[in-house]
VOGU-3710 file (C-alpha; in Angstrom, 3 decimals, decimal comma):
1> xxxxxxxxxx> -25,094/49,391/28,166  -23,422/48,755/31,458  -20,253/49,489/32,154  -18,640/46,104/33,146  -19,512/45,162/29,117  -18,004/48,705/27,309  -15,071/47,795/29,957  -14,854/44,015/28,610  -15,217/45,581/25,017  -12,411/47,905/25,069
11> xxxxxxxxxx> -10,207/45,395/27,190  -10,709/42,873/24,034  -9,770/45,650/21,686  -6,699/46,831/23,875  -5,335/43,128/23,518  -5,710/42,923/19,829  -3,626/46,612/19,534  -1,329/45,042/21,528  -0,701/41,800/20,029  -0,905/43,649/16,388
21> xxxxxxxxxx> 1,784/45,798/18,023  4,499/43,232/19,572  4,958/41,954/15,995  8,253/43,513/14,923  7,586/42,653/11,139  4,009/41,633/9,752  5,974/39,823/7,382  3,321/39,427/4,156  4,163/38,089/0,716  2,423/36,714/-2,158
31> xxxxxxxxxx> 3,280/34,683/-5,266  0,977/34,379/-8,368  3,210/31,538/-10,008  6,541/31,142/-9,082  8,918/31,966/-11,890  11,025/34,198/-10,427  10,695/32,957/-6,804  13,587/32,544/-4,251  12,438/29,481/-2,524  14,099/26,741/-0,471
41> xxxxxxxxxx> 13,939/23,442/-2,362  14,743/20,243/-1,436  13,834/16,805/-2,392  12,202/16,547/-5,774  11,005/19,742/-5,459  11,161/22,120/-8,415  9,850/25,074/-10,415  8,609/24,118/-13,726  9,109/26,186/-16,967  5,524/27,900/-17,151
51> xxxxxxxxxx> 6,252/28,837/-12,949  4,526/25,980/-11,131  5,831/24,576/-7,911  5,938/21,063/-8,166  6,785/19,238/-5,272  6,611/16,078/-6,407  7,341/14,318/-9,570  6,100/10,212/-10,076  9,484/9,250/-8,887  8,522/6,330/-6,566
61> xxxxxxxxxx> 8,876/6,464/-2,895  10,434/10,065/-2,384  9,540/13,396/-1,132  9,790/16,992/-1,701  9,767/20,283/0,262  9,458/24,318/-0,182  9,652/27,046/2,261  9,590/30,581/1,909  13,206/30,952/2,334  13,670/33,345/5,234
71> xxxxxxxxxx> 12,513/32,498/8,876  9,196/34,318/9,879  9,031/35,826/13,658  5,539/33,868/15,154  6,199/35,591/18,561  7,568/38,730/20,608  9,233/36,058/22,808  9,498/32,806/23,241  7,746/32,307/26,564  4,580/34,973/25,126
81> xxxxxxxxxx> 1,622/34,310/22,548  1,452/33,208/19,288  0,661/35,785/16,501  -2,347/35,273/14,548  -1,298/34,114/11,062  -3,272/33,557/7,532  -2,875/32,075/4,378  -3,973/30,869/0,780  -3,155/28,936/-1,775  -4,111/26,771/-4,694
91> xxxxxxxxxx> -2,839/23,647/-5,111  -3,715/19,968/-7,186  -2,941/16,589/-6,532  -2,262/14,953/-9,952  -2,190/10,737/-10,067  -0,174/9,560/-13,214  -2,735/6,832/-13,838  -6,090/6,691/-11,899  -7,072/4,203/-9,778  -3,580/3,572/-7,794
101> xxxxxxxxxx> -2,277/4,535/-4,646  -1,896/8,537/-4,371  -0,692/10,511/-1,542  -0,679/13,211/0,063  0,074/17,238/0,340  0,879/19,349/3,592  1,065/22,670/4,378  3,709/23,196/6,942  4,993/25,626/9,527  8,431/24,026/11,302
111> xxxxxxxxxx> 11,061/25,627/13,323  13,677/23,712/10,618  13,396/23,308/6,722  15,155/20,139/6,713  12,547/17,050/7,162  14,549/14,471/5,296  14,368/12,754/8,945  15,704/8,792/9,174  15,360/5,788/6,771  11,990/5,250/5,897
121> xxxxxxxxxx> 10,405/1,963/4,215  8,364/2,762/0,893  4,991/3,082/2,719  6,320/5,426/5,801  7,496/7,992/3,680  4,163/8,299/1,882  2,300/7,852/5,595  3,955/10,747/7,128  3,567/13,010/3,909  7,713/13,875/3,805
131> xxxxxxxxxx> 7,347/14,826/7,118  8,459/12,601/9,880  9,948/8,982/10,169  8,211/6,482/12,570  10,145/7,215/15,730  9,679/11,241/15,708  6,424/11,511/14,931  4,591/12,188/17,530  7,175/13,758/19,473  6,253/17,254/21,322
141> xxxxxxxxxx> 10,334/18,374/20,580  8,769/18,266/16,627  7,074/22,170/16,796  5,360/21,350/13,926  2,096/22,395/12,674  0,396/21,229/9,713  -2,604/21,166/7,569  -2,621/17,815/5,631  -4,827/16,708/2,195  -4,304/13,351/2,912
151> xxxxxxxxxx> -5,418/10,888/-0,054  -3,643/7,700/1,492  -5,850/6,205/4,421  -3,733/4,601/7,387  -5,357/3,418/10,170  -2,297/3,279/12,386  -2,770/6,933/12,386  -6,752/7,394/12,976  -7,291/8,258/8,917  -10,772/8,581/8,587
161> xxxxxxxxxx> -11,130/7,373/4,858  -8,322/8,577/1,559  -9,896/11,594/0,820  -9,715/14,354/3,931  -8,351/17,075/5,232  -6,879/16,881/8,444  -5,048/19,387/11,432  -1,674/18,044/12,142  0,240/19,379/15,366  3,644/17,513/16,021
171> xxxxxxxxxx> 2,081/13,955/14,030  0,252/13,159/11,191  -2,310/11,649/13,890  -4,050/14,495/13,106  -6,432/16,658/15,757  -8,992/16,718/13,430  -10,232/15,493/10,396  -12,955/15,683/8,142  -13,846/14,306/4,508  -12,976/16,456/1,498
181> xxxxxxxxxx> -15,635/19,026/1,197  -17,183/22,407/1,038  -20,295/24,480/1,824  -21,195/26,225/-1,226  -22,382/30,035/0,139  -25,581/29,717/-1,057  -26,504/26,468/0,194  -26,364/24,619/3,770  -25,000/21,365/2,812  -21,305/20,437/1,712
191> xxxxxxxxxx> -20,438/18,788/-1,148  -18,221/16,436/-1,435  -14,410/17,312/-3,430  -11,582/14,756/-4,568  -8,274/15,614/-3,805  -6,498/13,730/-6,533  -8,903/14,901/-9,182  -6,106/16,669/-10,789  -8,514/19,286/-10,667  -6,921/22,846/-8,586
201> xxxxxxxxxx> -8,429/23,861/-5,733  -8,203/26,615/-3,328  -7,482/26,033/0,594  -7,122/29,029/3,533  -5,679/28,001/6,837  -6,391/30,930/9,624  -4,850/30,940/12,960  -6,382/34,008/15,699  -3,819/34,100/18,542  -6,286/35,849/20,502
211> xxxxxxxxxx> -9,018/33,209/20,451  -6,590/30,239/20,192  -8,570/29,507/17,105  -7,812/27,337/13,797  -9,994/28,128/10,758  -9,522/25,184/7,538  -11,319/26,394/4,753  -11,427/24,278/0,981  -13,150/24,832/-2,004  -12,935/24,516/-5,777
221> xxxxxxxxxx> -10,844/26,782/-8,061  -13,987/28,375/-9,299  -15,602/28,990/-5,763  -15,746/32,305/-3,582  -14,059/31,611/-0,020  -16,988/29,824/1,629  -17,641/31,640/4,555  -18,467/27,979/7,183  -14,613/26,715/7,454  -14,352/23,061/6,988
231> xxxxxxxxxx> -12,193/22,255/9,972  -12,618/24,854/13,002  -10,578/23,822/16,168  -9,867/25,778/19,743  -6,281/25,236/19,860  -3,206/27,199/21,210  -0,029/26,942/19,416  1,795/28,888/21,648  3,442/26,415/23,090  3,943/24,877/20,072
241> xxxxxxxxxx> 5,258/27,587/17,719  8,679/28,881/18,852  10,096/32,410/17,720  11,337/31,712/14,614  9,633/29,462/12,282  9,632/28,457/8,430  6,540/28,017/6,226  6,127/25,493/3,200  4,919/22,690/2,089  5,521/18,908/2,170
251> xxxxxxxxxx> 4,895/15,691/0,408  5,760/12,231/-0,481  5,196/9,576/-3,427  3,625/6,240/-3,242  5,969/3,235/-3,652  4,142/2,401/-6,997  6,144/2,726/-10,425  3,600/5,304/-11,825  3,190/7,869/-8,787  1,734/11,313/-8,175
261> xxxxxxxxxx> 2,653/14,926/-8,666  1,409/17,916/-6,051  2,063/21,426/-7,497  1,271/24,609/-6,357  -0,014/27,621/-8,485  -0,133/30,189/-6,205  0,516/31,323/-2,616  -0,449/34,212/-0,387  0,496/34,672/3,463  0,640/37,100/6,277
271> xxxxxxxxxx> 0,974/37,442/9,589  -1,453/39,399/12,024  -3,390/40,406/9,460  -5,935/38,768/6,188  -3,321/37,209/3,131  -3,731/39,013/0,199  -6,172/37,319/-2,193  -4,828/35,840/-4,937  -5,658/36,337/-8,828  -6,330/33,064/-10,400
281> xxxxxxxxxx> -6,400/34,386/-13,552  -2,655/35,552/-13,214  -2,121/31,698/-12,269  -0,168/29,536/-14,354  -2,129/26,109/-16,025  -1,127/22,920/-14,705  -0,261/20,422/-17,443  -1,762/18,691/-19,588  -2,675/14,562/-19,051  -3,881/13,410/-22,291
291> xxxxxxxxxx> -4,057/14,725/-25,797  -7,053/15,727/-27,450  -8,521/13,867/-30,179  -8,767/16,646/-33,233  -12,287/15,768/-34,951  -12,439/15,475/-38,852  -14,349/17,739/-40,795  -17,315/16,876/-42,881  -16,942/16,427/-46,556  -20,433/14,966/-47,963
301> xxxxxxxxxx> -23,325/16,434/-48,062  -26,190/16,616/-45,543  -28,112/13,833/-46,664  -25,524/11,411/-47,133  -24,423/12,152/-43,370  -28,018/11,513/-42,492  -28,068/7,981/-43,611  -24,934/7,260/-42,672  -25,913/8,264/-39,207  -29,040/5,919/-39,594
311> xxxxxxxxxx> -26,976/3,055/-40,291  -24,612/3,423/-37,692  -27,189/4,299/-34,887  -29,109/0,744/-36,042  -25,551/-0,841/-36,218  -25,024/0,384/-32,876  -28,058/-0,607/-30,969  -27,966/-4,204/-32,631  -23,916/-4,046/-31,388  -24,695/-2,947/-28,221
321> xxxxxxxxxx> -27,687/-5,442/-27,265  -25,496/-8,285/-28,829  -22,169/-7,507/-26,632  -25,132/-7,109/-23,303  -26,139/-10,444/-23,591  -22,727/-11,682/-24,152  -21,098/-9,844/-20,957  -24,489/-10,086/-18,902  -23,921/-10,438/-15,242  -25,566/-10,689/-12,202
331> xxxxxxxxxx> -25,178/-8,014/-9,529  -26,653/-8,909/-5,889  -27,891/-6,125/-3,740  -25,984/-7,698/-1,095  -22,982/-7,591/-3,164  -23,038/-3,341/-4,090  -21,150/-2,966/-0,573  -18,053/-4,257/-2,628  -18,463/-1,957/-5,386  -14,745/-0,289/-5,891
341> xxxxxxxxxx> -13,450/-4,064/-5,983  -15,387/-5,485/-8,628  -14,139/-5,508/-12,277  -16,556/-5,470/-15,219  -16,413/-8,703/-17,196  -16,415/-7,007/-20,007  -13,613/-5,058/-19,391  -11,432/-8,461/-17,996  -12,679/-9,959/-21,705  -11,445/-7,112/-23,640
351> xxxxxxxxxx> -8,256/-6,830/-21,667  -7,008/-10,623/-22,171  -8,590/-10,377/-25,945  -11,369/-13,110/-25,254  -9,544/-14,782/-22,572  -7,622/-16,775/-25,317  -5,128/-19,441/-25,571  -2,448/-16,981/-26,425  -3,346/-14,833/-23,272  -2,670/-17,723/-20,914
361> xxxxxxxxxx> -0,008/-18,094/-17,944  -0,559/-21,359/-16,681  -3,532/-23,718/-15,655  -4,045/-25,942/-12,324  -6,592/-27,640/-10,318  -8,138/-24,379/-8,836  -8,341/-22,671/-12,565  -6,605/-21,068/-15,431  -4,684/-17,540/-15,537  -4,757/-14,781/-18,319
371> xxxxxxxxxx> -2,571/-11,834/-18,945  -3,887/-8,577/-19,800  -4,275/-4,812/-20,099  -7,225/-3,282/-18,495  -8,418/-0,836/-21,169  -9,058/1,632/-18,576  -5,890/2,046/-17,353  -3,317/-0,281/-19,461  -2,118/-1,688/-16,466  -1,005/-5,526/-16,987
381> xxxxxxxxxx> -2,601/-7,999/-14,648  -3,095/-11,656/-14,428  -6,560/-12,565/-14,320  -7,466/-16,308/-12,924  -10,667/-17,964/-13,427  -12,132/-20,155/-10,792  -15,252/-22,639/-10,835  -17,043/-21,947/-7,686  -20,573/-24,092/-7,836  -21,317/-24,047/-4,263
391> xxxxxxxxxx> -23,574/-20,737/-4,163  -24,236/-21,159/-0,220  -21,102/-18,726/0,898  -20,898/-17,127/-1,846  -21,637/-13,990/-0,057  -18,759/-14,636/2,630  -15,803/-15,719/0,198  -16,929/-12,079/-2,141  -16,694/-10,563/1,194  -13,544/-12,090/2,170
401> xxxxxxxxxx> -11,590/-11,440/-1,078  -12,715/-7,993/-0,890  -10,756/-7,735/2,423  -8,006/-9,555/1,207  -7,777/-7,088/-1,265  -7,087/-4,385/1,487  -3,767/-6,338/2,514  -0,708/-3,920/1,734  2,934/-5,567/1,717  5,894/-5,973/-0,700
411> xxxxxxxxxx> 6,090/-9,526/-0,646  2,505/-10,294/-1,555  1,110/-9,946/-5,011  -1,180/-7,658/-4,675  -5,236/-8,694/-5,373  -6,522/-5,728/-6,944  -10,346/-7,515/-7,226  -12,832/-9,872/-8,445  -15,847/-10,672/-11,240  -18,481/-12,416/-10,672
421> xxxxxxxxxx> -20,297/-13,961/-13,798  -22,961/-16,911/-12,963  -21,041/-19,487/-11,669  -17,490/-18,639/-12,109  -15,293/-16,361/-10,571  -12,171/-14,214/-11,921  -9,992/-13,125/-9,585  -7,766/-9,554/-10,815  -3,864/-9,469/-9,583  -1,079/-6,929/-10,698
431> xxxxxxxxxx> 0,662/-9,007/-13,702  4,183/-10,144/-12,375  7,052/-10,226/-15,329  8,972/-13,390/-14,304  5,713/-15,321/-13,728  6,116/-18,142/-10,824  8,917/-19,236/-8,362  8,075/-23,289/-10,005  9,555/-22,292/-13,641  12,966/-21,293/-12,377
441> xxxxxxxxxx> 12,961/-25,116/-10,303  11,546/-28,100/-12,323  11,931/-29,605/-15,440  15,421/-28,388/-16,368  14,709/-24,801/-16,408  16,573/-22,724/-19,385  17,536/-20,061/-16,271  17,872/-21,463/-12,309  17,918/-19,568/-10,292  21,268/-19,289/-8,099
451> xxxxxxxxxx> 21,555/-19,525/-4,215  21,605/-15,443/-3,568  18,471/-14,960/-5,506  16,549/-18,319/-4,192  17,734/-17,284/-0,325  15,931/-13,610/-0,749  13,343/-15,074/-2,303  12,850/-17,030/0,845  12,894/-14,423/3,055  10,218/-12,625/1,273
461> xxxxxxxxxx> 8,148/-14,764/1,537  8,415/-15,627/4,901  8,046/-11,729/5,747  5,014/-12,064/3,794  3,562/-14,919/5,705  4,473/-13,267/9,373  2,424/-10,399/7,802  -0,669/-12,509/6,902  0,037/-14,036/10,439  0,737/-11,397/12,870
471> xxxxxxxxxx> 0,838/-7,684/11,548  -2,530/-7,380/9,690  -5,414/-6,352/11,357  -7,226/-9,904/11,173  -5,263/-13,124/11,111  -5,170/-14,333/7,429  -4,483/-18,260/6,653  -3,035/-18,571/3,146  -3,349/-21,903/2,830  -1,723/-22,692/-0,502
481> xxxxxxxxxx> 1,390/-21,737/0,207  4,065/-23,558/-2,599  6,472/-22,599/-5,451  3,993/-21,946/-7,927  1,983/-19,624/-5,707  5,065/-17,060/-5,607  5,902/-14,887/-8,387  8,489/-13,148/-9,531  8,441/-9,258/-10,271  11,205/-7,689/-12,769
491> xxxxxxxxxx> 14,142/-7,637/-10,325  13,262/-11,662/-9,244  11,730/-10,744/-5,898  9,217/-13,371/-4,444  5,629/-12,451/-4,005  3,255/-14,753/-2,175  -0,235/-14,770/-4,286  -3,451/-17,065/-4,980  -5,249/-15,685/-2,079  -8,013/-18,231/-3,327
501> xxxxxxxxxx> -8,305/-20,658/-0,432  -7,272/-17,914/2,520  -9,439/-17,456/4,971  -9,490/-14,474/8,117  -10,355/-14,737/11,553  -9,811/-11,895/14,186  -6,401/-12,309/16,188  -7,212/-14,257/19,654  -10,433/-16,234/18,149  -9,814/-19,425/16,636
511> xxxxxxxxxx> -10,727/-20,705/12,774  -14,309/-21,804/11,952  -14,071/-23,416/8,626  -13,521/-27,239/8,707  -13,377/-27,961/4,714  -9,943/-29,084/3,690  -8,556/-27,933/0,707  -4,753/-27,424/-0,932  -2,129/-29,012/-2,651  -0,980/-32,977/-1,760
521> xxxxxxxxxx> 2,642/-32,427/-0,382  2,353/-29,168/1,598  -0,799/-30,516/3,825  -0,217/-30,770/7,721  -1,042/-34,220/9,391  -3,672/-32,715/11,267  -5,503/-30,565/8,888  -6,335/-33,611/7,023  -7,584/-35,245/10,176  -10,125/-32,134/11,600
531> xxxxxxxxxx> -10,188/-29,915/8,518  -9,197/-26,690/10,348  -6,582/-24,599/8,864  -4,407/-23,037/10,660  -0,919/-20,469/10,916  0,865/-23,716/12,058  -0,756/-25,467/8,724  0,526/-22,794/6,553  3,927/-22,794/8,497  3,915/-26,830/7,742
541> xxxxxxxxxx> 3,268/-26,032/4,158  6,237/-23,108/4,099  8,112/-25,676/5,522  8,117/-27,868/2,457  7,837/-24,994/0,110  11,755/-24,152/1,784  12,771/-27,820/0,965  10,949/-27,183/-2,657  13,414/-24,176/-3,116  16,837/-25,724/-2,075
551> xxxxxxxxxx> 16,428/-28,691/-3,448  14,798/-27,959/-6,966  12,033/-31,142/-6,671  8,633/-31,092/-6,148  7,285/-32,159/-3,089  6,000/-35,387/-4,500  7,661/-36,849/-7,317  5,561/-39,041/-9,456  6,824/-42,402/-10,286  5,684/-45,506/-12,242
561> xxxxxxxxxx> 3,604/-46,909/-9,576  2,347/-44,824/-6,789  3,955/-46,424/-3,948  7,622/-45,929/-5,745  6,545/-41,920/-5,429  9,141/-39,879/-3,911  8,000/-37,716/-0,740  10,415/-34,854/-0,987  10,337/-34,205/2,804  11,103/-37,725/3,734
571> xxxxxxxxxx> 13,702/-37,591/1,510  15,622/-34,383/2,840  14,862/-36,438/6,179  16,741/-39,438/5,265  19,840/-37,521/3,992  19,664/-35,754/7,462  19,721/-39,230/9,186  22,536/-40,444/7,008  24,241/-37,129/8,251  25,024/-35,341/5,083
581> xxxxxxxxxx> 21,793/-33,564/4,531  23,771/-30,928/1,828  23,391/-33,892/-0,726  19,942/-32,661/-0,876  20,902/-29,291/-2,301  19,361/-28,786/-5,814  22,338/-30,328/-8,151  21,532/-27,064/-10,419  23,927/-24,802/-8,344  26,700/-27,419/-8,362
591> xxxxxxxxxx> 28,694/-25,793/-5,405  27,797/-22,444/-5,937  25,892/-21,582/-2,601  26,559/-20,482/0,867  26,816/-23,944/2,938  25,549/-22,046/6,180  22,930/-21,058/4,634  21,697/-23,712/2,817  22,151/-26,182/5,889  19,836/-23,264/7,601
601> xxxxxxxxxx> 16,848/-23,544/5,043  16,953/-27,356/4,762  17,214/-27,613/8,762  14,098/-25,482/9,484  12,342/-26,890/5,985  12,567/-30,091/8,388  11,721/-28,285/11,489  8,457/-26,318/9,912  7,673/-29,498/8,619  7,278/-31,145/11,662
611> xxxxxxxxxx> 4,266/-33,391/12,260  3,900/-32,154/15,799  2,088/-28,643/15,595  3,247/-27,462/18,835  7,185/-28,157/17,426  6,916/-25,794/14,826  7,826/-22,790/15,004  5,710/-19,338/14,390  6,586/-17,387/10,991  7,951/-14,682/13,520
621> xxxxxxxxxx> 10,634/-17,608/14,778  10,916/-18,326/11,093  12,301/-14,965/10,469  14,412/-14,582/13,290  16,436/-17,866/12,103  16,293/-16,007/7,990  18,232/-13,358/9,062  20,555/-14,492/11,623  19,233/-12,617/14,327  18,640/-15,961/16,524
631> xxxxxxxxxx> 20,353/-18,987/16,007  19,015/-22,749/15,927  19,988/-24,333/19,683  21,953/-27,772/19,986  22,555/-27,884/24,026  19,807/-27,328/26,438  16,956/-27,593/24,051  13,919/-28,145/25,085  10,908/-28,831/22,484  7,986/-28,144/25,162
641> xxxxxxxxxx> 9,650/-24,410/26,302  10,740/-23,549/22,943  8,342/-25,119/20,285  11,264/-25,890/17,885  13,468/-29,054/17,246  16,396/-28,503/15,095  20,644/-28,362/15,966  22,108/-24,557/15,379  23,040/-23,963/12,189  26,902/-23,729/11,877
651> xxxxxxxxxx> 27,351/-26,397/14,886  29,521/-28,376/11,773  31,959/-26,885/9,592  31,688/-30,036/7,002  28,183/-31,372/5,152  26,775/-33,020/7,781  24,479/-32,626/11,577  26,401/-33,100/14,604  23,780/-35,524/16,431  22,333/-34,544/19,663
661> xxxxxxxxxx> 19,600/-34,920/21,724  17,684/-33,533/19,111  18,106/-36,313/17,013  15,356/-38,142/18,878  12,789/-35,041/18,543  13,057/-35,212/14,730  13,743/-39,296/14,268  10,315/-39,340/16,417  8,566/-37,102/14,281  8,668/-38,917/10,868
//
């Protein structure tokens, strides 16, 4: 051996004695349950009666935290090298009903135990696991290092799929990720876990300060410590970790009604040194989710069970082969990409009991709608049913309501999939309590709605529509945007749905499809001329769903003799011309409403409405105006710089338009 390596070899070793060394206190601790823990809790955070830590309960949209209640020292100093640090611990990640949107678990070291951080919308606090709000992560002042189980995929932040495990330093962008897994010791390949399994499983996180080295290391609660890591990154968290530091962990809850709990079982650590293993049988049992089923006990004799058991095994297979042909479906190849989002028609039949006349919402010219419980779940949708015959592009519109079903935001109902039975379609949406926007209007509704409540649903659904527009990752055209497309959740909040005509295009291309389709009264002039659908087409159609809302009429009303049919939008127009356009206001709220307001939606009902394209303005615009932020101009307006054409709201303190120049903009229009 030659003596440049035994001089290497003892220089290593002299740096590990003296890194062991600086450490004033190898502080080391274990818990196997945690009834009689100390801990720092905040959030929803608690310890339950049998000593788990749960961090979480299914309270919507919150988060919880739990550090080891004294700070730890990471280094000698605070300009020297990180000490090397392990740990262990099992933990589950428990969804109240399967199938819905779950989130995640982190293990954290911080230099703070307070991450309540800023106001958060319902999806950041559930994207950021508790952590962070949207302007700190990311931020190198954070000194935050994290391991996260992430079961919520955002690809704002790089996720590589709902189901990985990912190294976190300062931002849940993490370092690195990879799927849920874990090499078994006796074999070379991983196999795949589920984090919210509800299942406990064991993960060690392993820092050497020497090598700069982070060691991730998951398996089941039944598994040996596999001895190939999951996630192994060259990283120095030196500068990262300052002297003192807390350890914990973290989480959030989806903004669902029926959420997710994380609990902990047990939890070893240590610095400079290997955490102390932990017993699992010493662990305490996580709770519960179902009861069993207690089976009853014999009380004939054997050959009396025998033919009983003959009978019902015939009964059976006659059963079964009768209810196969009856539910038969076809399944394409082509169509096993969109797996996850197809429904079993047997399951949509069950759940509306036979799709029967007592099960039914409403009916219109696109199909009929059914309530029902999936009997997977019991979760209430609506489920509508919609004659498709053309089978060319058949394969694109599956494919297209499979992506629609990806779209995420408050003010859209959300499409949770499709069936596909020979030539019909069903299309599966979460069931909305106050059905549609078009009840609370027409036909001297037994509750109107008042101003405040027809006003926010407004703005929903405009935010909804500059998310289809603008924030999605593909442009999205509604294009049946109108009263009895919104519906109403339990607390009266609009919801833009009937994704059935929408189509997608990427952002910067232009739309393809040329087929017009809709409802009469919210088409643009020009769609019906080239066929191509457009944001401005659905803004024209928003633009008479806002005159739908204020003034409680449909946008055609029907009369004796077609030509006597009222056209609700050259209506509003008129009373605008006669210069009291508040005599339009829906007679329902007598003169309970906010004037400004009102004169606000019917103005820019007029303005969306506008049969010049380029006039109208974008749902971002459209939002802007909502909330006051920017207000309609009367002097200096220009229609080619600005692309809208209507007098500023609150120009006129009484019920009528100050004329302007705009006047001849809009009296040019109609």
């Amino acid at each position: 051996m030659s003596m440049k390596l035994v001089t290497a070899i003892l220089a290593y070793f002299l740096v590990r004695i003296v890194v062991g060394a600086a450490a004033s206190d190898d502080v080391g601790f274990i818990y196997q349950g945690f009834q009689s823990s100390n801990l720092s809790l905040d959030g929803l955070a608690n310890v339950t009666d049998n000593g788990l830590l749960r961090i979480t309960n299914n309270t919507k949209s919150q988060s919880g935290h739990a550090f080891y209640p004294n700070p730890i020292n990471f280094k000698s100093t605070s300009n020297s090298s990180a000490f090397s640090f392990s740990t262990q611990f099992v933990f589950a990640i428990v969804p109240d009903v399967p199938g819905l949107i779950v989130s995640g678990l982190a293990f954290v070291i911080a230099p703070t135990r307070n991450h309540k951080g800023g106001p958060m919308s319902r999806f950041n606090i559930m994207e950021t696991l508790g952590l962070f709000d949207r302007p700190t992560n990311g931020s190198q002042n954070n000194h935050v290092f994290a391991v996260e189980l992430d079961t919520f995929q955002n690809q704002d932040y790089g996720d590589i799929n709902a189901n990985h495990v990912g190294i976190d330093i300062n931002s849940v962008r993490s370092k690195v990720s990879r799927p849920a897994s874990y090499q078994a010791n006796n074999k070379i390949s991983f196999d795949n876990l589920t984090l919210s399994s509800g299942q406990p499983m064991q993960l060690w996180v392993e820092y050497d300060g020497i090598d700069g080295r982070i060691d991730v290391t998951l398996a089941p609660i039944a598994a040996a410590k596999p001895h190939t890591p999951l996630l192994s990154l060259t990283y120095d968290l030196s500068p990262i970790l300052v002297q003192n530091m807390y350890v914990g962990f973290s989480a959030a809850t989806s903004p669902v009604e029926r959420g997710t709990s994380h609990f902990i079982l047990g939890w070893s650590f240590r610095m400079n040194g290997v955490a102390q293993a932990l017993d699992l049988s010493r662990l305490p049992e996580l709770p519960r989710s179902g009861h069993k089923k207690v089976s009853k006990l014999f009380t004939v004799g054997l050959p009396l069970i025998c033919i009983t058991f003959s009978l019902i095994l015939i009964s059976g297979v006659a059963y079964y082969l009768r209810r196969k042909w009856k539910f038969a479906e076809v399944l394409e190849e082509w169509e096993l990409a969109y797996g996850p989002h197809r429904f079993k028609y047997q399951d949509l039949y069950i759940a509306t009991n036979g799709f029967t006349e007592k099960q039914l919402l409403g009916k219109g010219g696109f199909g009929r709608v059914y309530k029902g419980v999936l009997p997977t779940n019991n979760l209430e949708v609506a489920v509508k049913k919609v004659s498709y015959h053309a089978r060319q592009g058949m394969r694109a519109f599956v494919a297209e309501i499979v992506s629609i079903g990806r779209l995420s935001h408050r003010n859209l109902a959300p499409l949770l999939g499709y069936c596909r039975r020979k030539e019909e379609l069903l299309l599966v949406y979460e069931f909305m309590s106050n059905s549609s926007l078009d009840r609370f209007l027409y036909n001297q509704p037994k509750y109107a709605l008042n101003w405040s409540q027809r006003f926010r649903v407004i703005k929903g659904v405009a935010s909804g529509l500059f998310y289809l527009h603008e924030e999605w990752e593909q442009v999205v055209i509604h294009g049946d945007v109108k009263a009895s497309n919104v519906l109403l959740d339990g607390e009266l909040n609009g919801r833009l749905g009937d994704f059935g005509l929408a189509r997608l295009y990427d952002h910067g291309t232009l739309p393809q499809s040329t087929h017009v389709a809709g409802s009469l009264g919210y088409l643009a002039p020009e769609y019906s001329r080239t066929g191509r659908a457009t944001t401005s087409t659905d803004v024209y159609a928003f633009g008479a769903f806002l005159l739908e809302v204020a003034c409680g009429r449909r946008p055609i009303e029907p009369r004796a003799e077609p030509e006597e049919n009222i056209i609700l939008i050259d209506w509003v127009f008129s009373c605008w011309k006669a210069g009291c356009i508040l005599q339009a206001v829906d007679h329902n709220l007598g003169n309970e409403y906010v004037k400004e307001e009102a004169e606000l939606v019917l103005k820019l009902g007029l303005l969306c409405s506008h049969s010049e394209p380029k006039i109208r303005p974008s749902m971002r615009q459209v939002l802007l105006y909502l909330e006051g932020s920017v207000a309609l101009p009367v002097r200096g307006f220009s229609a080619v710089d600005l692309g809208f054409a209507h007098p500023a709201v609150g120009a006129s303190t009484d019920n009528c338009f100050s004329h302007s120049v705009v006047d001849s903009v809009l009296s040019g229009s109609r």
